[in-house]
C-alpha positions as CSV (number, residue, x, y, z in Angstrom):
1,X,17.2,188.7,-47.0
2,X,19.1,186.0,-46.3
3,X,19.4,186.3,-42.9
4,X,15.5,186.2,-42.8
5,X,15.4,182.6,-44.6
6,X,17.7,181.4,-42.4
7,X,16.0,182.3,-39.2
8,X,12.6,180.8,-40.5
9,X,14.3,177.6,-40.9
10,X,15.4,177.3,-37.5
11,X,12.7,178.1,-36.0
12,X,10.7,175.5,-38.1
13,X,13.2,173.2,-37.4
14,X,12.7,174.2,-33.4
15,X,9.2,173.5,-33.6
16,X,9.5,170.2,-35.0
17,X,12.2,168.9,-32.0
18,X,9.6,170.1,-29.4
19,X,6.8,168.2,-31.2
20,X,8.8,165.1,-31.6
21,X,9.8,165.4,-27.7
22,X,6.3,165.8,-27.1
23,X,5.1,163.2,-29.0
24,X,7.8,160.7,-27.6
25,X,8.5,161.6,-24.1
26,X,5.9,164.2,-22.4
27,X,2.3,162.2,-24.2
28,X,3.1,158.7,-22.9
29,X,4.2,159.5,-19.4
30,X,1.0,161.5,-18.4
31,X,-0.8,159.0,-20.1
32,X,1.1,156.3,-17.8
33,X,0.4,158.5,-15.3
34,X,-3.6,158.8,-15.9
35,X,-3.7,155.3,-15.9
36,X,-2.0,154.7,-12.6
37,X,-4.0,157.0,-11.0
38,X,-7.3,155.1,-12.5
39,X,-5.8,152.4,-11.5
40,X,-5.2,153.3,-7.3
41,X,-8.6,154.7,-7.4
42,X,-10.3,151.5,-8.6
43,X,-8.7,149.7,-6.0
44,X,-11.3,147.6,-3.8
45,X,-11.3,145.4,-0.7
46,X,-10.5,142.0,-2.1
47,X,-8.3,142.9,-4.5
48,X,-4.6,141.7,-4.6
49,X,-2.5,144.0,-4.6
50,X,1.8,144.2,-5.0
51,X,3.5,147.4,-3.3
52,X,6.4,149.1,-4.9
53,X,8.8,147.5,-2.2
54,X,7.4,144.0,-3.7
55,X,5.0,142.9,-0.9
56,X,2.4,141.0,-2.1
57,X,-1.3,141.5,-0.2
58,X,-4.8,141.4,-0.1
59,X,-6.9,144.9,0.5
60,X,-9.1,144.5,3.7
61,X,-9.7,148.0,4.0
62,X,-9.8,151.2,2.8
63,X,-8.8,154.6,4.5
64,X,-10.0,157.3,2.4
65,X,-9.4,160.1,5.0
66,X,-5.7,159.1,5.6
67,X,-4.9,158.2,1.6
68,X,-4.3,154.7,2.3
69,X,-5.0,150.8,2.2
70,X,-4.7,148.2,5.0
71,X,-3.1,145.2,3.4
72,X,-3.5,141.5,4.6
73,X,0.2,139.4,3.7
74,X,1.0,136.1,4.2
75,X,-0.6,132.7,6.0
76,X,-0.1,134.5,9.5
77,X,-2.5,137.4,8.0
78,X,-0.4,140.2,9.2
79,X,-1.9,143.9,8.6
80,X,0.0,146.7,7.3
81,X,-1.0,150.3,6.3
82,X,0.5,150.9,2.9
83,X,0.1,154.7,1.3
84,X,-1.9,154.6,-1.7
85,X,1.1,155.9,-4.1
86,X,3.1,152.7,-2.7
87,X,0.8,150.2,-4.4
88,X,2.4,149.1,-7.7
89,X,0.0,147.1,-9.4
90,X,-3.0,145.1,-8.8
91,X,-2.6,141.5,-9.9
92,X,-6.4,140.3,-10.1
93,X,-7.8,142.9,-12.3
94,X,-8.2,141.8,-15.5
95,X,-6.6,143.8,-19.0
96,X,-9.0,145.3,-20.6
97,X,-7.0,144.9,-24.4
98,X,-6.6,141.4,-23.1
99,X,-10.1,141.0,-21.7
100,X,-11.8,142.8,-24.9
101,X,-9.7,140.0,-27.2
102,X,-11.0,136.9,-25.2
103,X,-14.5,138.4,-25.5
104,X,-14.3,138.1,-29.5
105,X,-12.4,135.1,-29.5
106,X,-15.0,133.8,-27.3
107,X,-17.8,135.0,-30.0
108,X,-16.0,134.0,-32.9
109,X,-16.0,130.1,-31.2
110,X,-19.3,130.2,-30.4
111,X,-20.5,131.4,-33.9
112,X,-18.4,128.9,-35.7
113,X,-19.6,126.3,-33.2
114,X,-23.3,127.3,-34.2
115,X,-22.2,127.1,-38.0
116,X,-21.5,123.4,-37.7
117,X,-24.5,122.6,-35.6
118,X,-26.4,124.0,-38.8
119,X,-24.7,122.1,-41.1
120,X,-24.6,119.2,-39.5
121,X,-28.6,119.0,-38.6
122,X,-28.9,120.3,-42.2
123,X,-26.4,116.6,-43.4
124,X,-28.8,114.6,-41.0
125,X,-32.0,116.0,-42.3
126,X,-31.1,114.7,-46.0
């Protein structure tokens, strides 16, 4: 009987370390990893882009059948064919989190802007 309790225990407490890995190491990086690939697919011409070696460029064009970008660099506008899973980040694309804030911050401005207006034709009509 004993034997029995103890074997339920550890395999409870086996359960738990495989959710707490999951929930700490294997959720976030293919959630990382969703978002990077959101990201390379959203890339455009015009956009500015920074490789994983560190070169900074502009997309001029897109090659879709080879899985890759053309990148402009520099005031000499040279041209190099960068892979798609060598692009790092793109630096004009806006955060959304960061864009979504500015939005309501933007709102919250304008309605307290519109509050004064009232209260201040409300002052001048008296």
């Amino acid at each position: 009987m004993q034997g029995q309790g103890g074997m339920g225990g550890m395999i409870i407490i086996y359960v738990l370390i495989f959710a707490a890995m999951y929930f700490l190491l294997i959720r976030p990086n293919s959630k990382k990893r969703k978002a990077e690939e959101e990201m390379k697919k959203s890339i455009t011409i015009g956009d500015d882009v920074t490789t994983i070696g560190g070169i900074v460029g502009k997309i001029v064009a897109v090659k879709d059948d080879e899985d890759a970008f053309i990148i402009e660099t520099g005031t000499d506008r040279v041209k190099m064919k960068i892979k798609k899973w060598g692009i790092s980040s793109v630096n004009n694309k806006p955060d959304p989190v960061a864009a979504a804030k500015e939005q309501k911050a933007k709102e919250k401005a304008e309605k307290k802007a519109e509050k004064e207006k009232a209260k201040a034709d409300k002052n001048n009509q008296l």
